[in-house]
C-alpha positions as CSV (number, residue, x, y, z in Angstrom):
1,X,6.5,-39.0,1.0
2,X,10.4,-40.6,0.7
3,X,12.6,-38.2,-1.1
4,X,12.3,-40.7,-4.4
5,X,8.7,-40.0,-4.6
6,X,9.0,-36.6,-5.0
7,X,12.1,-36.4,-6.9
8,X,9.5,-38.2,-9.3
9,X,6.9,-36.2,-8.7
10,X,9.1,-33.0,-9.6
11,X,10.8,-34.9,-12.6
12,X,6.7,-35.5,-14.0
13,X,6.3,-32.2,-13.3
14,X,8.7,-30.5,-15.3
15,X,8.1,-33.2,-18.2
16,X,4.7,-31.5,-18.2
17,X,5.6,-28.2,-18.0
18,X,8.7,-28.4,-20.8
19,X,6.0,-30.6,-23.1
20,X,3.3,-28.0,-23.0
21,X,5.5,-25.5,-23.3
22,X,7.3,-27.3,-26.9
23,X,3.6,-28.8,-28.0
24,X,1.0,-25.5,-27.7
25,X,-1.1,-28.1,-25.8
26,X,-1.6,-30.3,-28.4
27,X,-1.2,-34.1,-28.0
28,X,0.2,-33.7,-24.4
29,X,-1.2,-37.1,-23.1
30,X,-0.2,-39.3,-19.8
31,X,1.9,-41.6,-21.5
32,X,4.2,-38.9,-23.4
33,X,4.6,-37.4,-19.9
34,X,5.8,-40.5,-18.6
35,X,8.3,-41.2,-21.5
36,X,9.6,-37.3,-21.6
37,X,10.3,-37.4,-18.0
38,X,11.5,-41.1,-17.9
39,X,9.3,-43.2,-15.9
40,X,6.4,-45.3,-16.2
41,X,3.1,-44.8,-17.7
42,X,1.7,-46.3,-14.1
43,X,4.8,-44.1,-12.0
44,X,2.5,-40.8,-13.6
45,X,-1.2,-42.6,-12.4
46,X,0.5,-43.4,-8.9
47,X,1.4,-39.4,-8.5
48,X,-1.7,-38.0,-10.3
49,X,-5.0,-39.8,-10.6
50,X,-5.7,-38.1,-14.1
51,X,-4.7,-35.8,-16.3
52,X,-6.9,-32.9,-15.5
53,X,-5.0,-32.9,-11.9
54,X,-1.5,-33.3,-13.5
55,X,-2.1,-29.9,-15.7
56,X,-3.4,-28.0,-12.6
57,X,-0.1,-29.7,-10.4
58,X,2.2,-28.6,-13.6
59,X,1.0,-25.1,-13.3
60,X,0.8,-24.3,-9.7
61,X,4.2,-26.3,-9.9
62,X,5.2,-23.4,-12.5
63,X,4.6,-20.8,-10.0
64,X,7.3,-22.4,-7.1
65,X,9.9,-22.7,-9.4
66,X,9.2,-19.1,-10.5
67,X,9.0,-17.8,-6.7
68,X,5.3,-16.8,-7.1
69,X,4.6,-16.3,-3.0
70,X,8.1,-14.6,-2.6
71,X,6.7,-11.8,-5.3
72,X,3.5,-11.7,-3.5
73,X,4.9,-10.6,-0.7
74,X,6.4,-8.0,-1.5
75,X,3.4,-6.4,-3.2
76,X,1.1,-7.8,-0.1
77,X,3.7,-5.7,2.0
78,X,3.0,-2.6,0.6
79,X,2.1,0.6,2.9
80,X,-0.8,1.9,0.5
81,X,-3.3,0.2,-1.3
82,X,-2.5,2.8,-3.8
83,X,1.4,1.0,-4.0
84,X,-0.1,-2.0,-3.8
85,X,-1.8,-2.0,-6.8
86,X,1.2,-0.9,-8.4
87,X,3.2,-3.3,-7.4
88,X,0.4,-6.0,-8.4
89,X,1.0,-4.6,-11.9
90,X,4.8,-4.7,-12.0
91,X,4.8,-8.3,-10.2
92,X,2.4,-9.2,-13.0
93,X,4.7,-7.4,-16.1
94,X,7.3,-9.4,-14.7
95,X,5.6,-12.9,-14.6
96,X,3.6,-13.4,-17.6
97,X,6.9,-14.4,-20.0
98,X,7.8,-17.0,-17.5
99,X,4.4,-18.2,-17.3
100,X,3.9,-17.4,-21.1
101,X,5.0,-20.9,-23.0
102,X,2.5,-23.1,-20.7
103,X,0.0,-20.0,-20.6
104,X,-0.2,-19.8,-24.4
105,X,-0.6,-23.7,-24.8
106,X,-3.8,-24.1,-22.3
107,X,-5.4,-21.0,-23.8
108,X,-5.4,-22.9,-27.0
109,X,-6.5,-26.2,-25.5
110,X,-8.9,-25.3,-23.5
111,X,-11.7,-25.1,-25.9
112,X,-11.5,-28.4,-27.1
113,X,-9.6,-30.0,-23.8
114,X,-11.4,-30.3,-20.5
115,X,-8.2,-30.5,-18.7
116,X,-6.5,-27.8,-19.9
117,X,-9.7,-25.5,-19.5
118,X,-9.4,-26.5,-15.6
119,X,-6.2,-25.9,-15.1
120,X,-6.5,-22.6,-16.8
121,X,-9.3,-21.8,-15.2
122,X,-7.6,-22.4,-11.8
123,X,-4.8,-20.1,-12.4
124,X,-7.0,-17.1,-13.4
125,X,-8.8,-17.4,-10.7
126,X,-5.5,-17.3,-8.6
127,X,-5.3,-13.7,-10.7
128,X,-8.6,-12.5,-9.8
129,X,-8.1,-13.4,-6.3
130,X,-5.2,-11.1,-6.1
131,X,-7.1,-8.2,-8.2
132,X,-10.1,-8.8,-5.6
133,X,-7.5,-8.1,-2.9
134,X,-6.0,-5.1,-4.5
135,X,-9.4,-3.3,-5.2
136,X,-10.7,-4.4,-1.5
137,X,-7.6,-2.9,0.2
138,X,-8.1,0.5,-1.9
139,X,-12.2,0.6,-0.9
140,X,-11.0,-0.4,2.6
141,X,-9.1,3.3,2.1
142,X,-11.6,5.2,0.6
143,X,-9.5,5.4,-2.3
144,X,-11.3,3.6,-4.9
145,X,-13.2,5.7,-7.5
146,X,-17.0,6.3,-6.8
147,X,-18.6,4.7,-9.9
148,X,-17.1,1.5,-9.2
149,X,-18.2,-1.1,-7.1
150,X,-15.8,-3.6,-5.6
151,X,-17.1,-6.2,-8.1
152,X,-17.2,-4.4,-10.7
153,X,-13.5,-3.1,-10.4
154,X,-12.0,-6.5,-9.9
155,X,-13.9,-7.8,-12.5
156,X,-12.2,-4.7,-14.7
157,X,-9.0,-4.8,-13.5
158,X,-8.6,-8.8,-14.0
159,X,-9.8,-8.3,-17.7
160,X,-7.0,-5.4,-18.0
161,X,-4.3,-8.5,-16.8
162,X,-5.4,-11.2,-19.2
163,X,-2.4,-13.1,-21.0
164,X,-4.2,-12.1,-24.2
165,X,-3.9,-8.1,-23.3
166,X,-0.6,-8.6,-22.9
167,X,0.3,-10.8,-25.8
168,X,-1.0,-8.4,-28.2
169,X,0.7,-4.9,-26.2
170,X,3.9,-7.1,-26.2
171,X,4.1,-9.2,-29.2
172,X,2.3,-7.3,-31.9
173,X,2.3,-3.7,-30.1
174,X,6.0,-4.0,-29.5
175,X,5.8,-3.0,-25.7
176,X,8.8,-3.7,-23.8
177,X,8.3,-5.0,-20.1
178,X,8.6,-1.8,-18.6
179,X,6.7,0.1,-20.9
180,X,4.0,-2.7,-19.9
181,X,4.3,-2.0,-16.6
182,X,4.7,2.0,-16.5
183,X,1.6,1.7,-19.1
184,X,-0.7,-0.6,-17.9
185,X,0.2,1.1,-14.1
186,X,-1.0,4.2,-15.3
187,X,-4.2,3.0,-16.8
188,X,-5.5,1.4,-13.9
189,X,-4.3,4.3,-11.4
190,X,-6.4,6.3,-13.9
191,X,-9.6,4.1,-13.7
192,X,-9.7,3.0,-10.5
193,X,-8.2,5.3,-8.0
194,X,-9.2,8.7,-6.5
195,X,-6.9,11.1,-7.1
196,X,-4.6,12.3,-4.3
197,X,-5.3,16.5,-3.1
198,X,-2.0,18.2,-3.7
């Protein structure tokens, strides 16, 4: 791929991501792509075959600009499943406002807009996938509480992450970052893992 193709790739990219970001999802169509980021209708169909695979590219684009594997890391390079978690929760704290404008826009699309539903989907999955990892590494220590199965757990501990839990603990609850973090840390060292002997 020549260095003008994905200069225009990244300029459609960021159109996408700036328009669903000003729009709430609403009207965000192929050809207002292609005039917000300054090329052709046809440049957009030559990059992305259709719109559902430009709204999954724009978010997954979304999370290299904002360093997503970098902040994995560092919770993946935890000593302790135990840190681990808590690290998935503070990596998450930190990420959901600049994930937040794009987030809120497909979560009100998506019921009535195929492509935004996939591309939503796609990126919650991505969340569940870390959870899963999280809660596997603590059963993999012995450390995860006895009335919960793995399933179960992640299935718990993704709900506990949702944009939506955070919206309302931030936006109407009046949370601050790090009292999301300390917080939400607490409640899912409480339901999830065993406690340490003294």
């Amino acid at each position: 791929m020549s260095r003008e193709t994905n200069e225009t790739r990244k300029k459609i990219l960021q159109a996408t991501v700036d328009s669903l970001g000003k729009t709430g999802g609403e009207g965000v169509r192929m050809g207002d792509i292609a005039k917000t980021a300054g090329v052709s209708r046809q440049a957009v169909y030559l990059h992305f075959a259709s719109r559902t695979e430009l709204l999954v590219s724009a978010t997954r684009f979304l999370d290299e600009e904002l360093d997503l594997e970098e902040r994995l890391g560092f919770v993946r390079a935890a000593e302790s499943a135990r840190e681990r978690l808590i690290r998935y929760v503070h990596f998450w704290g930190d990420y959901i406002p600049g994930i937040y404008g794009v987030a809120k826009a497909l979560i009100i699309a998506q019921s009535s807009d195929e492509a935004a539903n996939v591309a939503w989907d796609d990126r919650m999955s991505a969340l569940k996938s870390g959870c899963e990892a999280v809660v596997k590494a603590l059963a993999a220590e012995q450390a995860l509480k006895p009335e919960w199965t793995k399933e179960s757990a992640t299935d718990a501990f993704w709900a506990m992450l949702l944009v939506p839990v955070w919206e309302n603990l931030t936006l109407k609850c009046g949370w601050t970052t790090e009292q999301y973090k300390d917080r939400v840390t607490l409640m899912v060292l409480n339901s999830f893992v065993k406690e340490t002997p003294p």
